[in-house]
N, C-alpha and C positions, 0 to 999 in steps of 0.2 A: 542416345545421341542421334539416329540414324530417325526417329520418330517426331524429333524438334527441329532438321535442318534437313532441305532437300540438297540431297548430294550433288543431281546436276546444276542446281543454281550457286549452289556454297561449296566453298573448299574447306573441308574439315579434319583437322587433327584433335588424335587421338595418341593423348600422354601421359604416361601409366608407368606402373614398376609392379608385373606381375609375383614377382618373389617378396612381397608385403601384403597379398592377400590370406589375414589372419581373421579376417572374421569369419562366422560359422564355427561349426562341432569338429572339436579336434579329432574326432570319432572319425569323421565324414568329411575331411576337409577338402573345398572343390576350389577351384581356379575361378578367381570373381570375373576377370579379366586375362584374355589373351591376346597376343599381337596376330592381326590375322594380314596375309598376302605379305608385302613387301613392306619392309619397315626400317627406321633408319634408329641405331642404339643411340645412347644418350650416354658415354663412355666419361665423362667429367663431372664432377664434382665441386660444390663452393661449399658446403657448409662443412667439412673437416679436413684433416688432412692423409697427408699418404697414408703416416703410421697407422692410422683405423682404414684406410682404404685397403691395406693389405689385411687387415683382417676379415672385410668382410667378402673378397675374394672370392674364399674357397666355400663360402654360404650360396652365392647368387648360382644360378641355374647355368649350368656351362661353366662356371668359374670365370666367366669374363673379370678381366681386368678393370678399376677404375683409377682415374685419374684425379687428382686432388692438384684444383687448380693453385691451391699455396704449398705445393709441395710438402716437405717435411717440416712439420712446424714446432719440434722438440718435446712433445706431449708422449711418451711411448706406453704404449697400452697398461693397466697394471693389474695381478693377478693375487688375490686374498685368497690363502688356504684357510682354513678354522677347522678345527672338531667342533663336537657336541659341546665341548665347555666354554668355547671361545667364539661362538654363535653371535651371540649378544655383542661382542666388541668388535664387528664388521663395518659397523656405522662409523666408530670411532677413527677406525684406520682409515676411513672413507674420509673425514676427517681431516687426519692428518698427510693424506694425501693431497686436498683439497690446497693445506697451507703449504705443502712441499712444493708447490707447483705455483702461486701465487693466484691462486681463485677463488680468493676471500670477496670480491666485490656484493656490499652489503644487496646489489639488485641483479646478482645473478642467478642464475639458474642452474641447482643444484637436485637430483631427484637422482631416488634409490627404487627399481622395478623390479617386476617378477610376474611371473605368470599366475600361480596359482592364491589367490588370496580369502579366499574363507577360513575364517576361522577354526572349522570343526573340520575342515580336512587333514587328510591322513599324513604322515610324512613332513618334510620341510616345507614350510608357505612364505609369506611374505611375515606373516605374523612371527616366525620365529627368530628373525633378526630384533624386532623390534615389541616387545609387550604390548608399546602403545599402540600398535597400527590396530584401526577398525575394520576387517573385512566386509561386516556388515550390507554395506553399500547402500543403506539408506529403505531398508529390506520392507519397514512396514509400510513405511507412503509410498514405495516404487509401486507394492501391488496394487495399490489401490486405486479408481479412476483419477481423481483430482490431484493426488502424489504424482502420475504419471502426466499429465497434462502439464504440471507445473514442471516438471524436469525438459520436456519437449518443449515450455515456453524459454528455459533457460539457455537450450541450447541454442534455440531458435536468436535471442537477444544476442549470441556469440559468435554467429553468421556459421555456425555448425548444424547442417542439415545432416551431413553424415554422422551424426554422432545422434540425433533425431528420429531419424530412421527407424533405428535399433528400438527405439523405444515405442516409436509407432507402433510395430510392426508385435513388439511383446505384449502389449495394450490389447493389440486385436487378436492374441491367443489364450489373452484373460477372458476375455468377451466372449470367444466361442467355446470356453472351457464351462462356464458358468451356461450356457445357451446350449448344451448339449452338442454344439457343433462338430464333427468328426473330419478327418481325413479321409476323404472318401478313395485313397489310395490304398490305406492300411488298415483303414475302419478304427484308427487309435487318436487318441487327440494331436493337435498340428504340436511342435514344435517351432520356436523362430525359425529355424533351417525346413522345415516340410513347407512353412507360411510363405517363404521366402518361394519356393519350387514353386508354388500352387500360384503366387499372384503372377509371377512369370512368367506360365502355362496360361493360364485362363483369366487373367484382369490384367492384364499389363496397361495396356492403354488407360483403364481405370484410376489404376491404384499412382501411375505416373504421373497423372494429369492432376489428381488430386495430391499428393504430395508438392509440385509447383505451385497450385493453387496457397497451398498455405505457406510455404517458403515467400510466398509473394505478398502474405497480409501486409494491410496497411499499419497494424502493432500485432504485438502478441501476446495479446492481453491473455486471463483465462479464457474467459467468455467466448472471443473471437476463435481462439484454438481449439475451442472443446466444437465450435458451431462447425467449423471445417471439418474434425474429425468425425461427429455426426453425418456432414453430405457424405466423407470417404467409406463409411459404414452402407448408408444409402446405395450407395454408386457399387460396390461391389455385390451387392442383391439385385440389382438393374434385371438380370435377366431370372432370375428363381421369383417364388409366391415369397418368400420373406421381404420384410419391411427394418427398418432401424427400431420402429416401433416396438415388431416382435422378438428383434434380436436384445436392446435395451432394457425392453420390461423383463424381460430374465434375469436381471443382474441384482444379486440379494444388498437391502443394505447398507449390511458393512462395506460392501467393496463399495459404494459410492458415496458413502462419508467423509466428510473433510477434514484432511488430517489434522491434528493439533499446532502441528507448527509447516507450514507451507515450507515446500522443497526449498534448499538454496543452498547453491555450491557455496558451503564454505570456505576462505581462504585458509585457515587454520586446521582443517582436519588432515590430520595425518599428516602430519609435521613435526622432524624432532628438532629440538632448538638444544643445541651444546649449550649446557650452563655456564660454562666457565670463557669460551669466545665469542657467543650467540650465532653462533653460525645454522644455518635452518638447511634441514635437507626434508623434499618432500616425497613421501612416500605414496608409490603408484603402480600399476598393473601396468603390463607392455601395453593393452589394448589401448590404454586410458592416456597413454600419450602417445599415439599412433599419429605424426605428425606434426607434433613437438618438434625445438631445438634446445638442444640443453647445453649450459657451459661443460656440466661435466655429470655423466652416468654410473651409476654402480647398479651392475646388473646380476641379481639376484637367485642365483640357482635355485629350483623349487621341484617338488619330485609330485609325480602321478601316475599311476599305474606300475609301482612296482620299480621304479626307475627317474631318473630325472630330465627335464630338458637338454641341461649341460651331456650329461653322458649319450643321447643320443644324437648330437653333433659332434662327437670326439673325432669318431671315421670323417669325417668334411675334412679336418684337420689332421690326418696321417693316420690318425689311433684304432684300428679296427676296420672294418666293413660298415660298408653304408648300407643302412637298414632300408628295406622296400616298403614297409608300411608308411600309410597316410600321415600316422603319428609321428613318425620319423622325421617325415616332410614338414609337417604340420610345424615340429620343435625348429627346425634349419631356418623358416619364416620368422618364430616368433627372435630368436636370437639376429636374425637380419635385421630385424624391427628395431629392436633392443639395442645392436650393436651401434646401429647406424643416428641416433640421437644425439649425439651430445658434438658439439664443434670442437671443441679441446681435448678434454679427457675421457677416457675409458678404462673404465673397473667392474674385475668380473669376480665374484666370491662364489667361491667353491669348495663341496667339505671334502676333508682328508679322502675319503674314498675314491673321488670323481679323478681328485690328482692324481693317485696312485696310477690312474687307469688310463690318465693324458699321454702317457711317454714325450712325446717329444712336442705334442702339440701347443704349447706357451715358450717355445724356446726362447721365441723373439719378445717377451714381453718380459716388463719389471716383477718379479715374482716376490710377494712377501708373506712371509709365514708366520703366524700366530697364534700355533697350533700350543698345548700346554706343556712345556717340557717335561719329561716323563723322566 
């Protein structure tokens, strides 16, 4: 901001919600944004109301208070236990909460999240409520040059640069994986999160100007995308003997082959449709609607590293000690994220284990249990 506008000639705000910074390595999670000197909060609310304003309370940094400018609007939070056996019918109670509430409107916006969504991961995913979900994420055309250009043209077509980014930014650690290019910090290949550190350090002005450059094409067509993302390759060689030429001709192939079927967000993917009322719930990653509004959320416990999200927010909420690792931090964001979507309703599933270990922490919420009667 401070490199587009001169500060003595412009008066610039800067407006943010540092406790939604979830991109980057849950490993390594850093502060994308801080509020620096004197700063004025932003204590009110319009897209929900109190009843999720007091939930996400004890998540934000300080536990500042929020205000919900419609006050209490009858929606009170609601909590799905399951076991292992009753996994599968989380959607459905999602469901039937959906119509307890009256939030059937055939053009609303109904979505089921979670954090961890591959397939072949260990533990609870996103996969394991639902058979049908594809964690995939579109894995053979993302890697590839013209998979990924076309993903970057489509976000680009959705006025989401932030979502563009990301993909840039993986594009150009394909590019220097294949070109032998190193980290000249750890001598290991970049990472999006090392990529991110290094153009920050040493090409800001570069890699900033050329990302506006192409946020500003006149379409964004392939061609045009892929030509911009050429000079951005250029532009960050400016000062080394390398060329786009010599970073380019390195790349075998396969990886610039055109995919069989050109990128395109689906509307249909990952979507369960109830046979018997047609009601559609779409299934999605926190990351993946980072900025969304939703009529109504069900948020999807998922476990990594031995443990789950939900259980390492329980202490936010009375249950334990708050853990000082990144990770800890890292989960308290992704559930802020997650919590704070949906305008109406909020639904949180968690297995028998997680609850045992709540005590007190869902006091306030509609609790309903589905567990198998033993």
């Amino acid at each position: 901001m401070t490199k587009l506008f001169d500060s003595e000639k412009c008066c610039v705000f800067h407006i943010g919600d540092y406790d939604q910074a979830i991109y980057g390595s849950d490993k390594d999670a850093e502060q994308d944004w801080q509020p620096q000197g004197d700063y004025l909060v932003l204590e009110q609310s319009n897209r929900y109301g109190q009843e999720i304003a007091e939930v996400l309370r004890p998540l934000r940094s300080g536990q500042k208070a929020i205000t919900a400018a419609s006050g209490n609007i009858g929606y009170k939070p609601v909590l799905i236990v399951y076991d292992l056996n009753t996994i599968s019918l989380v959607k459905d109670q999602f469901l039937i909460q959906l119509e307890k509430h009256g939030l059937t409107d055939e053009k609303g916006i109904y979505k089921a999240i979670g954090h961890i969504r591959k397939d072949d991961a260990a533990g609870i995913r996103i996969g394991s409520y639902w058979d049908g979900y594809d964690g995939s994420k579109r894995a053979s055309s993302s890697f590839r040059y013209w998979g990924a250009i076309d993903e970057v043209c489509n976000e680009l077509e959705s006025g989401r640069m932030d979502r563009a980014e990301p993909i840039i930014r993986k594009l150009i650690c394909s590019i220097f994986h294949y070109s032998g290019i190193m980290n000249a910090q750890t001598g290991r290949e970049h990472t999006s999160v090392t990529l991110k550190r290094t153009l920050d350090e040493k090409h800001f002005n570069e890699y900033r100007e050329s990302l506006l450059t192409i946020a500003n094409l006149p379409e964004f067509s392939r061609k045009s995308v892929s030509d911009a993302f050429g000079r951005l390759i250029d532009a960050l060689f400016t000062q080394s003997s390398l060329t786009k030429q010599d970073v380019m001709g390195k790349l075998p192939s396969h990886f610039m082959e055109e995919p069989e079927d050109t990128y395109v967000q689906e509307p249909a993917r990952n979507v369960y449709v109830d046979p018997i009322r047609g009601y559609r719930i779409q299934f999605d990653t926190i990351h993946g609607v980072k900025g969304e509004t939703h009529d109504a959320t069900l948020y999807l416990e998922t476990e990594t590293r031995r443990s789950s999200d939900i259980v390492r927010i329980l202490p936010y909420f009375g249950a334990g000690k708050v853990g000082s690792t990144k990770l800890h931090d890292y989960s308290r964001k992704l559930a802020y994220v997650g919590f704070s979507r949906p305008r109406y309703l909020l639904c949180l599933a968690v297995q028998e284990s997680t609850f045992a270990k709540s005590k007190n922490a869902f006091q306030e919420w509609d609790i309903i249990d589905i567990r198998q009667k033993k």
